[in-house]
C-alpha positions in Angstrom: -18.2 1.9 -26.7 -14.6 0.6 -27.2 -11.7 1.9 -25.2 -8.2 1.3 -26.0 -7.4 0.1 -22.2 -4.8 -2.6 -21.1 -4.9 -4.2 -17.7 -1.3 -6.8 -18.7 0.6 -4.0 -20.8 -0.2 -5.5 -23.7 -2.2 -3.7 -26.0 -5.8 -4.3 -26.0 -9.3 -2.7 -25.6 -12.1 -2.7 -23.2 -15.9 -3.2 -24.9 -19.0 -1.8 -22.8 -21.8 -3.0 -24.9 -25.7 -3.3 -24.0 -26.9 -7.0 -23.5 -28.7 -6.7 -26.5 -25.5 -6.9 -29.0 -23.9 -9.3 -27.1 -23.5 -11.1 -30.6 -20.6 -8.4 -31.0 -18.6 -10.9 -29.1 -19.6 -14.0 -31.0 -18.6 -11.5 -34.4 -15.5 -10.6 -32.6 -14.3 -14.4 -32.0 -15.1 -15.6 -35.8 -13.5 -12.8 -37.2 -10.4 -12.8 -34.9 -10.0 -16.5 -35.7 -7.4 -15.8 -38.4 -5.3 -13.9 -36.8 -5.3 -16.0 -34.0 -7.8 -14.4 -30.9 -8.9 -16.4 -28.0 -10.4 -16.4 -24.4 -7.8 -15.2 -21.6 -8.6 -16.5 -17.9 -8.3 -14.1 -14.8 -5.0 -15.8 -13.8 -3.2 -15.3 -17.4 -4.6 -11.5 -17.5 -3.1 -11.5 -13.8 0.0 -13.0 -14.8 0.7 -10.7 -17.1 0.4 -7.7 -15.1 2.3 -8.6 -12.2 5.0 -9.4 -14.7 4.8 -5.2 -16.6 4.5 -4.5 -12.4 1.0 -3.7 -13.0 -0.8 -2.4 -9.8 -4.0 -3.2 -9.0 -6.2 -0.6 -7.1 -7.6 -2.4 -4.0 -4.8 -5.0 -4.2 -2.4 -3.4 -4.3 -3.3 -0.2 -3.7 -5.5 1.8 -1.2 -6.3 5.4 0.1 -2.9 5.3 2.2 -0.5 4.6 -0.6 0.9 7.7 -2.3 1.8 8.1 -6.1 5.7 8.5 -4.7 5.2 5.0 -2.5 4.4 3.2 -5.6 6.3 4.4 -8.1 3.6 6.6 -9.9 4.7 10.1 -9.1 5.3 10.9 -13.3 1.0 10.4 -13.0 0.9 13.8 -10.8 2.8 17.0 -11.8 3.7 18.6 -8.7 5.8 21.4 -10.1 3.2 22.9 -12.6 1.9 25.0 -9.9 -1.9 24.3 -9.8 -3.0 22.8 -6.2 -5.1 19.6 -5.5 -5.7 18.3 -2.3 -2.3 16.4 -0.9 0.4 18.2 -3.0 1.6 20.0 0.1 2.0 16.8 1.7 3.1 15.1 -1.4 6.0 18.2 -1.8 7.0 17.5 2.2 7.2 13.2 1.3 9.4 13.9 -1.9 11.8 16.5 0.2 11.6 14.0 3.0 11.6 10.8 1.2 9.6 7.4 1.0 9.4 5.2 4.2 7.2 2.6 2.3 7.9 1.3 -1.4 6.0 -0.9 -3.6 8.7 -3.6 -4.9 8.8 -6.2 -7.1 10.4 -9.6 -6.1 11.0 -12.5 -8.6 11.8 -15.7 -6.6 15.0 -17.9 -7.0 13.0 -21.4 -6.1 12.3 -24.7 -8.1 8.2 -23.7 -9.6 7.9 -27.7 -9.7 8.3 -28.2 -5.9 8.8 -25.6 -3.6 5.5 -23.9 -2.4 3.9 -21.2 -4.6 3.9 -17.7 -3.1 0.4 -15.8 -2.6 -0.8 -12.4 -0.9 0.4 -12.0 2.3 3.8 -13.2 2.5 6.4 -11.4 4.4 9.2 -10.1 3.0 12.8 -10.1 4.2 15.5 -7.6 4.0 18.6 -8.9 5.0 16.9 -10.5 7.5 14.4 -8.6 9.1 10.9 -8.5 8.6 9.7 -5.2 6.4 7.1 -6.2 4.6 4.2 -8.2 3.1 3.2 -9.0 -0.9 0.3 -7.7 -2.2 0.0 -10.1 -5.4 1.6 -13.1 -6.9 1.7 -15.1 -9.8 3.8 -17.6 -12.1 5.6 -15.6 -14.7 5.6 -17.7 -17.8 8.1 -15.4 -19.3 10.7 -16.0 -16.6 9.7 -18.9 -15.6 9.5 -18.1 -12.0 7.0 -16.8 -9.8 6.6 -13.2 -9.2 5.2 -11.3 -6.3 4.4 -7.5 -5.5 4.9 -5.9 -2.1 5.6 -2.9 -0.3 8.9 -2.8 1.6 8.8 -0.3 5.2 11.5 1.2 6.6 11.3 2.8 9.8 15.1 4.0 9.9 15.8 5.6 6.3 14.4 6.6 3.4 14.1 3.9 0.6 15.5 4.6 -2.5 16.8 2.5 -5.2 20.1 2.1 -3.7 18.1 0.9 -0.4 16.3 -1.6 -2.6 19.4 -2.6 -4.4 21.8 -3.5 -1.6 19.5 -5.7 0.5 19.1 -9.4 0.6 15.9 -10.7 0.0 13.5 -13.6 0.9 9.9 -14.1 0.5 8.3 -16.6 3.7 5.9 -19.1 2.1 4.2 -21.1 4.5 7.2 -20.9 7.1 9.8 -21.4 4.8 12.1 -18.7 3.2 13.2 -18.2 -0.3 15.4 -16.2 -2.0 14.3 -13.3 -4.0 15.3 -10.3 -6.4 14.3 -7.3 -5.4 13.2 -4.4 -8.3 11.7 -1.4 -8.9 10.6 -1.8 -12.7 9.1 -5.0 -14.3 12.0 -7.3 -15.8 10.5 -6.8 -19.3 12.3 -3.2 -19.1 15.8 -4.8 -19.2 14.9 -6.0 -22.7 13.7 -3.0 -24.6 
């Protein structure tokens, strides 16, 4: 079976195949070799799809985060009418507003010798503590490193102008840097 899947935002395909034809793979490499296929590691796959703002389920994501927290609401149609399990309480949070919001943050620091950002690190907002990342990784597009998070809020509801007017650092190890906060992946400015 061959599904057209991404996991970077790039196009590409998943292959579940039996043991028995993994040759299919070994075809798949010699074949490809002209238009230039090759291996991918985990850390270039996860590159990539912290850089589209790619969330990962269990990373990222758990059974506490809503589709509005994370910037998935278009995934669930509230306003067809049918009913699911949560939509009431999905209704109340988008009449209400968000109080947590998954965030991306692309560091202003020198990659060559300032520490490397990884889960865990809290996040700033002009000056006070509001969250932690959830992934990180080197952008080779931007040259910089990239992290996910979710930003809290206790006081008002986060929207884009919340996100937009704060300052932002990322701790690594103690130290604080500088960071952009967004709520869609950088690759959106240039399409």
């Amino acid at each position: 079976r061959v599904m057209s899947m991404t996991h970077t935002g790039e196009p590409g395909f998943t292959l579940y195949i039996p043991i028995e034809y993994a040759h299919v793979y070994n075809e798949l490499m010699s074949v490809g070799q002209k238009y230039g296929i090759r291996n991918a590691g985990y850390y270039a796959l996860r590159s990539l799809r912290i850089e589209k703002f790619f969330a990962f389920w269990g990373q990222d994501l758990d059974a506490f985060t809503t589709p509005l927290e994370c910037g998935r609401e278009f995934r669930v149609k509230l306003d067809k009418g049918n009913d699911f399990i949560g939509r009431e309480a999905l209704l109340r949070q988008r009449e209400e507003g968000i109080f947590k919001r998954f965030t991306m943050f692309i560091l202003d620091h020198d990659t060559d010798l300032d520490l490397w950002p990884w889960w865990g690190s809290r996040i700033y907002r002009n000056g006070e503590h509001v969250g932690k990342t959830t992934s990180s990784a080197y952008s080779y597009t931007l040259g910089r490193h990239v992290c996910l998070g979710f930003i809290h809020s206790n006081q008002q509801p986060i929207t884009p102008e919340f996100i937009n007017r704060g300052e932002y650092h990322i701790e690594i190890a103690g130290q604080k840097f500088q960071a952009k906060a967004k709520l869609y992946p950088f690759s959106s400015l240039f399409t």
